[in-house]
C-alpha positions in Angstrom: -18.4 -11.1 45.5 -20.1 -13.3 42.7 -19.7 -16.9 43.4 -18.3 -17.3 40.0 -15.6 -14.5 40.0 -12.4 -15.7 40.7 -9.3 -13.7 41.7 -6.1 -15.1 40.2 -2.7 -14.6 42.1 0.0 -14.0 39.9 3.8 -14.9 40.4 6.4 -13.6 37.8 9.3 -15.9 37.8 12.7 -14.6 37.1 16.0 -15.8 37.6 14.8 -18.8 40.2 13.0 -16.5 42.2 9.7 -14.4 42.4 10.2 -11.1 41.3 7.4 -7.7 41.7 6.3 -6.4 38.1 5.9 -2.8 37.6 4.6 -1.5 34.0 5.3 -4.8 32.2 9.3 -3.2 31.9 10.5 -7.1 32.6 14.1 -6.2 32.8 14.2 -3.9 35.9 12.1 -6.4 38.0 13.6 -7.4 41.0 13.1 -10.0 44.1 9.8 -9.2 45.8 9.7 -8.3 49.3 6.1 -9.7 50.7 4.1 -9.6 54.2 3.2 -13.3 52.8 6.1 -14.5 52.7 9.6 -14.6 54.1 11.8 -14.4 50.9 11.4 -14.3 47.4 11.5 -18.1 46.8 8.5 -19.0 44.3 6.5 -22.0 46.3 6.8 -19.7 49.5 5.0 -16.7 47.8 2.7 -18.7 45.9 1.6 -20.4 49.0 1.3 -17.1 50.8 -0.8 -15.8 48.1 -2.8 -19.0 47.7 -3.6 -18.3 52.2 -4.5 -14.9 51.3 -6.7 -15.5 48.6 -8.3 -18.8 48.9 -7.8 -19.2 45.2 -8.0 -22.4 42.8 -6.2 -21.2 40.0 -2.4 -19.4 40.2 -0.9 -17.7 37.0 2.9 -18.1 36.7 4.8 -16.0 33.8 8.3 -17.9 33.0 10.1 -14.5 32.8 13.2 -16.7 31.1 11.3 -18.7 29.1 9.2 -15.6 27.7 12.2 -13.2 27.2 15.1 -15.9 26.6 12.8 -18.3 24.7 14.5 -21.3 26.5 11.7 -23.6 28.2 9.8 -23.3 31.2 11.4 -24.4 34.5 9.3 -27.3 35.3 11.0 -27.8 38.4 10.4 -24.6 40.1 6.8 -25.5 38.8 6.9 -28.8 40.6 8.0 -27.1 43.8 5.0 -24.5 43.2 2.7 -27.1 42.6 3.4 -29.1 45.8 3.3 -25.7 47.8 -0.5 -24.9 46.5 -1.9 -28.4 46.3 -5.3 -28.7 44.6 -4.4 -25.2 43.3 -4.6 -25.5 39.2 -1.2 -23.5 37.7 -2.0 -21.5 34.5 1.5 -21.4 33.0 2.7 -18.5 30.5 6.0 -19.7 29.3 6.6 -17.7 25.8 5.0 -21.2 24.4 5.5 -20.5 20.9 5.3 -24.2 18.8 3.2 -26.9 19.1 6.4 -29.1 20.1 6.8 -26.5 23.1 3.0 -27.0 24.4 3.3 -30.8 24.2 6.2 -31.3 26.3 4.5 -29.2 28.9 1.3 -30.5 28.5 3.2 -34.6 29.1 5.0 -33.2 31.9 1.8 -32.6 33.8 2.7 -28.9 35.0 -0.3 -27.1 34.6 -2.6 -25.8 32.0 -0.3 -23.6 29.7 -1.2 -19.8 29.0 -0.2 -18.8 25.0 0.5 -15.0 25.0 -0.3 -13.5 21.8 3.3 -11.5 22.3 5.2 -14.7 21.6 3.0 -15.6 18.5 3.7 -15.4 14.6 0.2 -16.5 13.5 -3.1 -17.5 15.2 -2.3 -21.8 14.3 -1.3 -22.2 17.7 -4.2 -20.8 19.7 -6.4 -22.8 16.7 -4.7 -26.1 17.2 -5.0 -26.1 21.0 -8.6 -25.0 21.6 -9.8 -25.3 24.8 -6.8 -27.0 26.1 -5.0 -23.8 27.1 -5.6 -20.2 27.8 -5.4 -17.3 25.4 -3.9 -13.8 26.7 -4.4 -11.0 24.3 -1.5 -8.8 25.6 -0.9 -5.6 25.0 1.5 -2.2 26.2 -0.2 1.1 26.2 -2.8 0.5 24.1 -0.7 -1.6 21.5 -1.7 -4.6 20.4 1.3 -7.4 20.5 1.5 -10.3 18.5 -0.1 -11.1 15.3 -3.7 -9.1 15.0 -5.6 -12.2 13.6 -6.0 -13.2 17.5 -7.4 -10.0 18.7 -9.2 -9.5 15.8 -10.9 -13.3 14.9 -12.7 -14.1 17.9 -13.8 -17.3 16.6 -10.2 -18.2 17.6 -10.4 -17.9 21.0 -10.7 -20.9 23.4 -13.5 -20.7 26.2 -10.6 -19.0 28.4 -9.4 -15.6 27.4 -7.0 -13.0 29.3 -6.9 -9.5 28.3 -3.4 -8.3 29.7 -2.6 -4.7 29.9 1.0 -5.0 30.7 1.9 -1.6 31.2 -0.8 -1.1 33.6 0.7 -4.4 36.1 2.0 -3.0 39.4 1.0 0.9 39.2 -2.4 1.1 40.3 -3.9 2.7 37.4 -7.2 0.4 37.1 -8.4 -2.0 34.9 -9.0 -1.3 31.3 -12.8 -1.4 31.3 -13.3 -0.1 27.4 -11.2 -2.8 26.6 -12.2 -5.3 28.1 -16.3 -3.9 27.6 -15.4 -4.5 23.7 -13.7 -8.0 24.3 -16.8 -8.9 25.7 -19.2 -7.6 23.1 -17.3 -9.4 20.5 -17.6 -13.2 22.1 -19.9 -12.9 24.8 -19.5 -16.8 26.1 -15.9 -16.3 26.7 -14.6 -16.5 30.4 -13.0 -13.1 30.4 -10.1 -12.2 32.9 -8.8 -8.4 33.6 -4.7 -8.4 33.9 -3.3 -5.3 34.8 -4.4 -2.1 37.4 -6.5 -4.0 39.6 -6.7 -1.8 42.7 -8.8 -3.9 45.3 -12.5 -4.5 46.0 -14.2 -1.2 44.3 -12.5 -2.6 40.9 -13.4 -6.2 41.9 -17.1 -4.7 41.8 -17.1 -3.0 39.1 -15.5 -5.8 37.1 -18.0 -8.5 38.5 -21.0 -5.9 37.2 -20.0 -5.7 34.1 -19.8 -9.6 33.1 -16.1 -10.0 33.3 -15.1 -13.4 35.3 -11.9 -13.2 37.1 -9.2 -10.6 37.3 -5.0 -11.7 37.5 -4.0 -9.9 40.8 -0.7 -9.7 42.6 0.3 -6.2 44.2 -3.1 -5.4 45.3 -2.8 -8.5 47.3 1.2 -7.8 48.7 0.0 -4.3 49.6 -3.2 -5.6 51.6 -5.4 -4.3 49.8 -7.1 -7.3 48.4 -7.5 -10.4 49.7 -10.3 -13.3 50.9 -12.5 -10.7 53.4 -12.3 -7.8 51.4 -12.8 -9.7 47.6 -16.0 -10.9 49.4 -16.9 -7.8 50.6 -17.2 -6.1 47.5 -20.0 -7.8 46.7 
C-alpha cells in the first residue's frame, strides 16, 4: 500500500454503544458483535480497530446527534479518545450551525466531519474551511443535502468524504465513477471512499486511481482487512 493511503476505522455510535451499519438504514442497527473486541462498548472497539489497523485517524458518526439532532456525546468521545491515544477522531455529529461546531471545536474532541445530509446551504462548509471535513453523502445514487456542495467545488475544504451510505456494511464495492468524477472536478482534494470497501483488491484499486484513504469498518470485523493485508495490496 501507498505510504500516503490511509485506511480510516469507523465506529457508529448509537445509544451509548457501538452499533454494525448495514445499507445506511440507521434505525435497525444494532450492538456489534467483534473478534476485536469483547462487547459493544465504543473505546473497546475503537481500540481494537485502532490494533488492527495501525491507523491515525478514527471516524465516529454520533448516530443520536445526526438522527435526534441533540449534540454530540463528548463524553463517550473522551473515553474514545483516551482508548486510541495519538489517534486523531474525525467526528460526524449532524453539526448543522456554526454555534454547534464551536462548542465542539472548544471542547477539544476531535476535528468535526459536516455531512452535507444535515445541511440547508453550503455557509457552513464555507465558514469552516479547512478546519473540518466535508462528506458529500449520498443513498443510492441520491444526492443529500443542499446541491451547492456537490456541485461548487470551490467549497470544499482540502478534506473531502464521498459517503455512499447505502453501500456501508454489504460488500458491494466502492463507487469508483463517483468518486473518478469527484476527483476530476478538484483534483488537490484529499479524497476518501465511504461505503463497499471489500479488502485489499479494492484498497488497490482505490490507491491506483488517486483516491487517498477509504472509511472502513466491516471489512475489518470480518478479517478481511487489516495492517498485513492493507500493505499487501500494494
Amino acid at each position: 500500500m501507498g505510504e500516503e493511503f490511509r485506511i480510516v476505522p469507523v465506529v457508529d455510535l448509537r445509544h451509548g454503544l457501538a452499533v454494525r451499519a448495514r445499507a445506511g438504514e440507521r434505525a435497525s442497527y444494532a450492538p456489534i458483535a467483534t473478534p476485536l473486541a469483547k462487547g459493544s462498548a465504543p473505546e473497546d472497539v475503537a481500540r481494537g480497530l485502532i490494533a488492527a489497523t495501525g491507523a491515525d485517524i478514527l471516524y465516529l458518526a454520533d448516530l443520536d446527534a445526526i438522527m435526534d439532532e441533540v449534540p454530540p456525546d463528548l463524553a463517550l468521545l473522551r473515553r474514545v479518545a483516551s482508548a486510541c491515544p495519538g489517534v486523531t477522531l474525525w467526528v460526524d455529529a449532524g453539526f448543522a450551525t456554526m454555534e454547534g461546531v464551536a462548542a465542539f471545536l472548544d471542547s477539544g474532541s476531535g476535528r468535526p466531519v459536516i455531512g452535507s445530509e444535515s445541511q440547508r446551504d453550503g455557509r457552513l462548509v464555507r465558514e469552516l474551511g479547512d478546519r473540518a471535513v466535508l462528506s458529500l453523502d449520498t443513498r443510492a445514487g441520491a444526492r443529500l443535502g443542499p446541491d451547492i456542495l456537490h456541485d461548487d467545488p470551490g467549497l470544499w475544504p482540502g478534506s473531502v468524504i464521498a459517503m455512499s451510505l447505502d453501500r456501508v456494511g454489504i460488500g458491494a464495492g466502492p463507487d469508483l465513477a463517483r468518486l473518478r468524477d469527484l476527483r476530476a472536478r478538484r483534483p488537490g482534494v484529499q479524497l476518501y471512499a465511504a461505503g463497499g470497501v471489500r479488502g485489499p483488491e479494492d484498497v488497490r484499486v482505490l490507491e491506483e486511481s488517486g483516491v487517498a484513504g477509504a472509511l472502513v469498518a466491516s471489512a475489518i470485523h470480518d478479517g478481511r482487512l487489516g495492517r498485513a493485508k492493507a500493505e499487501g495490496a500494494a
